[in-house]
N, C-alpha and C positions, 0 to 999 in steps of 0.2 A: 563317181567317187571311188577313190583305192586304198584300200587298207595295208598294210603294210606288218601289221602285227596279228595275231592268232596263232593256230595249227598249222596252216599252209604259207606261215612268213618266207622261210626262204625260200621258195618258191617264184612267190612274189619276190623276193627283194632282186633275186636273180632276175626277172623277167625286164625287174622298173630298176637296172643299175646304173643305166646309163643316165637317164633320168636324173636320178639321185644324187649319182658324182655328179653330176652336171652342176647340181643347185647347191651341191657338198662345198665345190670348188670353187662357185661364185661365192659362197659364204666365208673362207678362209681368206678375202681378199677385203671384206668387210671390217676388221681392226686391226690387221699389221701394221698397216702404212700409219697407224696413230699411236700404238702402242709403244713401238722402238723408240717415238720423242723422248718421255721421261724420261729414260737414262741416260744419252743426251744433252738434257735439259740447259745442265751447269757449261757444256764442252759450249754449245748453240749459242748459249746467251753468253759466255766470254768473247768469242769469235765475232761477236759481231756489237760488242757492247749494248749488249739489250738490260734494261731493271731486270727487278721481279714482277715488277707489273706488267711488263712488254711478254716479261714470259708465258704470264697466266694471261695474256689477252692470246696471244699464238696459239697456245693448245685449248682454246674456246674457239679459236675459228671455225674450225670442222661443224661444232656446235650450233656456231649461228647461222652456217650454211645448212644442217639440217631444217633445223626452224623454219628459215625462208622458201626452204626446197617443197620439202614433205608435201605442204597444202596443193601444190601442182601437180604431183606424180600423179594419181588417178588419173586426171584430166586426161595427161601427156600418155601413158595406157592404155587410152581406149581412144584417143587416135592415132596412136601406130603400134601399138599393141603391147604388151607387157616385154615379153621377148625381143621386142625390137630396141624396147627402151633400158630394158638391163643391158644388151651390148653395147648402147650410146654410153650408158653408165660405167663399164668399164674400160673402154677405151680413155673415157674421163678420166680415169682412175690413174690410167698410163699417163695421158699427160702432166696429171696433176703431179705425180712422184717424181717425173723427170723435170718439171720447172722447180720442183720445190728443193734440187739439191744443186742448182747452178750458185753459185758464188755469188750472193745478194740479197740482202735483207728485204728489199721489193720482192724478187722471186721467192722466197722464201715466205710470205705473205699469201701471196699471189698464190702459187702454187698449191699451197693448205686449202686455200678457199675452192679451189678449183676441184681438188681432191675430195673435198669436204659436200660438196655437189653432189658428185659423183654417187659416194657412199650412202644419202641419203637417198636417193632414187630405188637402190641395192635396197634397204633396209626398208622401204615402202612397199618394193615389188616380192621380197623374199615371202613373207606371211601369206599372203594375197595367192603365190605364186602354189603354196606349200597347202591350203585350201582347196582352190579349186582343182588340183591336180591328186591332192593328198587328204581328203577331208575325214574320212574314216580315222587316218594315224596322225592329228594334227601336233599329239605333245611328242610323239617319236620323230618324227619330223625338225621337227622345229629342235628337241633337243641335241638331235645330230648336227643341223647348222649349228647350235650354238658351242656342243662341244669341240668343233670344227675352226671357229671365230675364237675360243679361244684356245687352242694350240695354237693356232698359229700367231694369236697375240703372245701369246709364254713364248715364243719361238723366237717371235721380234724384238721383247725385250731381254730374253739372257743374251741373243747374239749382238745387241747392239753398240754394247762399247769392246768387247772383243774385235766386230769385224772394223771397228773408229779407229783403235790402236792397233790394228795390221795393215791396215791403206795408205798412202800417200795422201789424201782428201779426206779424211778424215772421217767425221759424221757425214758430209755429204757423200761418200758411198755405201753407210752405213745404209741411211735413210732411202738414198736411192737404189739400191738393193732392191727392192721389193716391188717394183713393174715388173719385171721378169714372173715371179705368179700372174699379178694382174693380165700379161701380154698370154700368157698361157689358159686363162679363164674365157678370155674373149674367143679367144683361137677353137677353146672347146664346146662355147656357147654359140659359133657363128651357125652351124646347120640350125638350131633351134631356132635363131633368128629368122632365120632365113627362106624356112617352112611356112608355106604360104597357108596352110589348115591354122595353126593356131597362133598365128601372128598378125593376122586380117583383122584391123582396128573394125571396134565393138560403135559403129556409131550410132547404131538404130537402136542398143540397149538403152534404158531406161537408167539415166545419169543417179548414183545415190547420194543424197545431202549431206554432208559432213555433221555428224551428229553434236552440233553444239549446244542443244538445250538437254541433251540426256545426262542425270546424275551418274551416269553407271559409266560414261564414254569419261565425265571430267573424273574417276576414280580411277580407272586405266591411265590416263593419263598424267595423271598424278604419279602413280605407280611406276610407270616408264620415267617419269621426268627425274624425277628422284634418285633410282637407284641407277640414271645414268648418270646425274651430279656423282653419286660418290664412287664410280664405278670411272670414270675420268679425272675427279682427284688423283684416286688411287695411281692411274697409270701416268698421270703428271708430275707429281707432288710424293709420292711415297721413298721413290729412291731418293729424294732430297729430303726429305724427314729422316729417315736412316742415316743417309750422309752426315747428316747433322748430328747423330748420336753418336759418331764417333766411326762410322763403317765405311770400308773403301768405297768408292762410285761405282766397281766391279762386283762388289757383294752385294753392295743395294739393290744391282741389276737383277743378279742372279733368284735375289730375294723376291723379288715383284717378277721373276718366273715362277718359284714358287707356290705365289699366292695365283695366277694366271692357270698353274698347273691344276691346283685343288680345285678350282672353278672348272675342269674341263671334268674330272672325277665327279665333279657334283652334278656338273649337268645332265651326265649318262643317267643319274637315278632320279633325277626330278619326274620323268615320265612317267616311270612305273608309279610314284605318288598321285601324279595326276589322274591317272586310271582306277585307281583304287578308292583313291578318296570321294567323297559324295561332294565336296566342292573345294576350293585352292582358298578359304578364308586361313584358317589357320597356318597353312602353310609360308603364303604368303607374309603373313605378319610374323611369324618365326623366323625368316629367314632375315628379315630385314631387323629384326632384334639381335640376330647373330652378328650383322656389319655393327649396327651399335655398342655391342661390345669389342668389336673390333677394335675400333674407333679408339672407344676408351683406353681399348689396353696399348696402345700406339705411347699414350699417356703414362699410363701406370705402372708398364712397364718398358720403360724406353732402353734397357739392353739385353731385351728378351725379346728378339721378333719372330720368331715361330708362333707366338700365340696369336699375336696382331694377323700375321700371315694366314694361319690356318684359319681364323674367325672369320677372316675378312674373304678369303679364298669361298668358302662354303656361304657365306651370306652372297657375295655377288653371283657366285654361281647359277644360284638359285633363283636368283633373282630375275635374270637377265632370260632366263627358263621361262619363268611365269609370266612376264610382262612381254617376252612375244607371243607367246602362248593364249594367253587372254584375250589378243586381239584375234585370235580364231574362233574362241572359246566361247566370248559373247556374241558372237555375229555368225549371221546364219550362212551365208552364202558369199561368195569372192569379190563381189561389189562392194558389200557389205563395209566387208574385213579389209577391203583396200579405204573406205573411208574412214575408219574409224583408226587405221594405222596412220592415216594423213593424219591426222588431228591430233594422234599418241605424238607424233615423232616432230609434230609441230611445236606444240607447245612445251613438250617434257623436252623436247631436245633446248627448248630457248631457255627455257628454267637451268637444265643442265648446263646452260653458256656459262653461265653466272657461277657455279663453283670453283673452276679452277681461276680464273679470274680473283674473284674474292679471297680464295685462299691466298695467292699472288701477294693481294695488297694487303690482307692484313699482317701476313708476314712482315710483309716489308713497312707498315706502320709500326706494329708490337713490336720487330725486331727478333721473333720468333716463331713459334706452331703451334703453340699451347691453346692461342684463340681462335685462329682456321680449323685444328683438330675438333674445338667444343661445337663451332658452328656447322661441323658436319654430321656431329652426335646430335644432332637437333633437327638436322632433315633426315638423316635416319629413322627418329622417331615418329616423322610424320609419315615414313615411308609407310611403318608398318602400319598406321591408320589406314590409310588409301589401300594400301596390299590387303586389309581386313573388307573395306568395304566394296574391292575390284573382283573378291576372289566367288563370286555368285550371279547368276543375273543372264542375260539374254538382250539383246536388241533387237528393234524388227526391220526387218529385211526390205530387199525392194521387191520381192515377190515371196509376199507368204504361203503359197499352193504349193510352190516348187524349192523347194531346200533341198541340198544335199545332204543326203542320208550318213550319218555318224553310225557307228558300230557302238553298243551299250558303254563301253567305259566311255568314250567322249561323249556321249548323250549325259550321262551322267554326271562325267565334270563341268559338260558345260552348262547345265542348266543347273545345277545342282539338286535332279532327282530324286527321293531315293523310293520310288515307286517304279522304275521305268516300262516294266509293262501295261502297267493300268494307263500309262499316258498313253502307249501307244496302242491299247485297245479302244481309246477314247478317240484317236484322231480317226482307227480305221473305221468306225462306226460314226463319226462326221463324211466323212468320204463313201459309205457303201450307195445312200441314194445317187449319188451321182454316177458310180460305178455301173448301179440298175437301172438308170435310161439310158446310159449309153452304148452298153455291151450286155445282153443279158446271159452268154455265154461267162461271161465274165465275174458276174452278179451272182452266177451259178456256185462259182469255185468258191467265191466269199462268204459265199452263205453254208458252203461243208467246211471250208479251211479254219482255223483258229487265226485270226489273226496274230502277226509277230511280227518281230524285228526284218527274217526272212522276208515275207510276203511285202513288208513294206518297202524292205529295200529296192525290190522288183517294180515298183511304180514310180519311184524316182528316177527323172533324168539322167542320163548319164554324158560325161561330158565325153566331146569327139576324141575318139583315138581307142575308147575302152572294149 
């Protein structure tokens, strides 16, 4: 287990940089290539005479490629290892971007779903990956990918109708733009690949069951499903709500950089919340009341969107913090967390199909946004139920003896503590008989030392390479 935060952070962060950027840069590769659609959107669907319905089925692709994906990824990880399989993943990613900007509404199909593969794999192995390498710093972790995922989505979409109306090809160099990261992710991730220590598929481990009977796994995933429904409206559907109020398709852009942007501000402080607080209930439901009002004010006030922007910026922010987060945060160990991410990114991703899609058609039935905009004030609402009832809890492991050791602020978020030495006075003293037949040198020290956080961290496992 490696921490990454304390006294001696940059120390560590210097020692684990490579590392870091490594999983920094596969992360920025995770929402470009979907983000720069929306603005877009209107150029895409003229070009090729597509509805609103064709359009909101396009930018749900990616979606239902998550869906179908996710449930595999573990499997496909622990026989060729996780490292092996995020470089299959972004090579994917390459291809995916380069069919999807050839001249054709097939390729253009095609090429999404392909991409949409890819990213799902990314989004399965990332958590998993950030766990067992990162277990100690899992909300600092995790909120770097995500502040990372979203620059470079703000980045996708301010540049994307700028670099439309400076090409000869229009959106498709826009769109295609962006394997050039991907081809450079791979390029940086191949020695990790390639490292026969920690890429040697896991087959003698002990396979863990996707936890479909746990209330705590269908509240995570609720939580996930949800605030990725309104978190791909957004980057579908927002610059054409604006459009519609009267703003150029270049402001819209800019606008949905904006709200991209505050989400990147936001995600840098959700960590320290998560350390601090004794557990992510409130938090979570707060934030997801903040896109609610978002939502609203999209409505209320349709030539004021700095409010909408900044609500909705700071709600998804947070959001998208917490619900990868969670999947570390309830799960004890990288098996664990890779199951329980299948099952988040399976089912919240299919749910999340279904938004922008439906917003598509009721647009295009109502004739407007007034009934998409209210239908997403209503899964927002239930987001923050699931975000209340995700934000606590524990699942159990495939090995309850051997858990990687958390440092007291993650022990504390994730179980939601607020005792945490008396627990860990309680596990050292389930553990000292076994200590005293086995070692009685050992037995010795146990019986002068106090136990603590220290002392226990020293009997955990630790994974190769530390």
């Amino acid at each position: 287990m490696l921490s990454v935060v304390g006294p001696a952070a940059p120390a560590r962060w210097l020692a684990l940089g490579p590392s870091v950027a490594s999983l920094l840069l596969v992360a920025a590769n995770l929402r470009a290539s979907l983000t720069g659609v929306g603005p877009l959107l209107d150029e895409v669907a003229g070009d090729l005479h597509m509805s609103s319905v064709s359009a909101g089925l396009l930018t749900a692709v990616p979606l239902v490629a998550f869906a179908a994906v996710s449930p595999a990824v573990p499997a496909l990880a622990r026989r060729i290892g996780m490292e092996r399989a995020l470089l299959a993943a972004l090579l994917g990613l390459v291809v995916g971007v380069a069919v999807r900007s050839t001249p054709s509404l097939i390729a253009l199909f095609a090429g999404t779903a392909v991409l949409g593969v890819a990213i799902a794999i990314g989004n399965v192995l990332l958590p998993a990956l950030i766990k067992r390498d990162f277990a100690g710093s899992i909300g600092a972790l995790t909120g770097g990918c995500v502040t990372v995922m979203a620059l470079s989505g703000a980045l996708a979409a301010g540049v994307a109708v700028p670099l439309s109306q400076a090409t000869a090809a229009g959106w498709r160099t826009a769109l295609g733009y962006w394997l050039l990261p991907a081809l450079l992710a791979a390029f940086v991730w191949l020695p990790r690949a390639l490292d026969p220590a920690p890429a040697t598929p896991t087959r003698s481990a002990r396979p863990v069951p996707i936890p479909w009977r746990a209330g705590l796994a269908w509240a995570v995933t609720l939580f996930m499903g949800l605030q990725s429904l309104g978190y791909y409206v957004l980057i579908a559907w927002l610059p054409t709500v604006l459009h519609g109020n009267g703003f150029t398709a270049e402001a819209a852009g800019w606008y949905l950089f904006g709200q991209q942007a505050l989400a990147v501000l936001t995600s840098l402080a959700i960590p320290l919340a998560i350390r601090r607080l004794p557990d992510q209930r409130l938090l979570a439901a707060g934030c997801s009341l903040g896109s609610l009002l978002g939502f609203l004010s999209l409505l209320a006030l349709p030539h004021h969107p700095l409010v909408p922007v900044v609500l909705l910026g700071v709600g998804s922010g947070a959001s998208i913090v917490l619900a990868l987060s969670f999947m570390g945060l309830r799960t004890p160990d990288a098996p664990s967390t890779a199951a329980l991410s299948g099952m988040a990114q399976a089912i919240g991703y299919l749910l999340a199909a279904t938004g922008p899609a439906l917003f598509g058609l009721l647009r295009s039935v109502t004739g407007g946004t007034t009934a998409p905009i209210l239908l997403v004030c209503l899964t927002a609402l239930a987001q923050a139920v699931a975000g209340f009832l995700a934000g606590r809890g524990s699942l159990p492991g495939a090995d309850h003896e051997h858990r990687p050791q958390q440092d007291d602020g993650e022990q504390r978020a994730g179980r939601g503590e607020r005792e945490p030495v008396r627990a860990e006075q309680r596990l050292a003293a389930q553990r000292l008989p076994q200590r005293q037949q086995g070692d009685a040198g050992v037995a010795g020290r146990g019986d002068q030392d106090q136990p603590g956080a220290d002392g226990l961290a020293a009997q955990q496992p630790r994974p190769p390479g530390q």
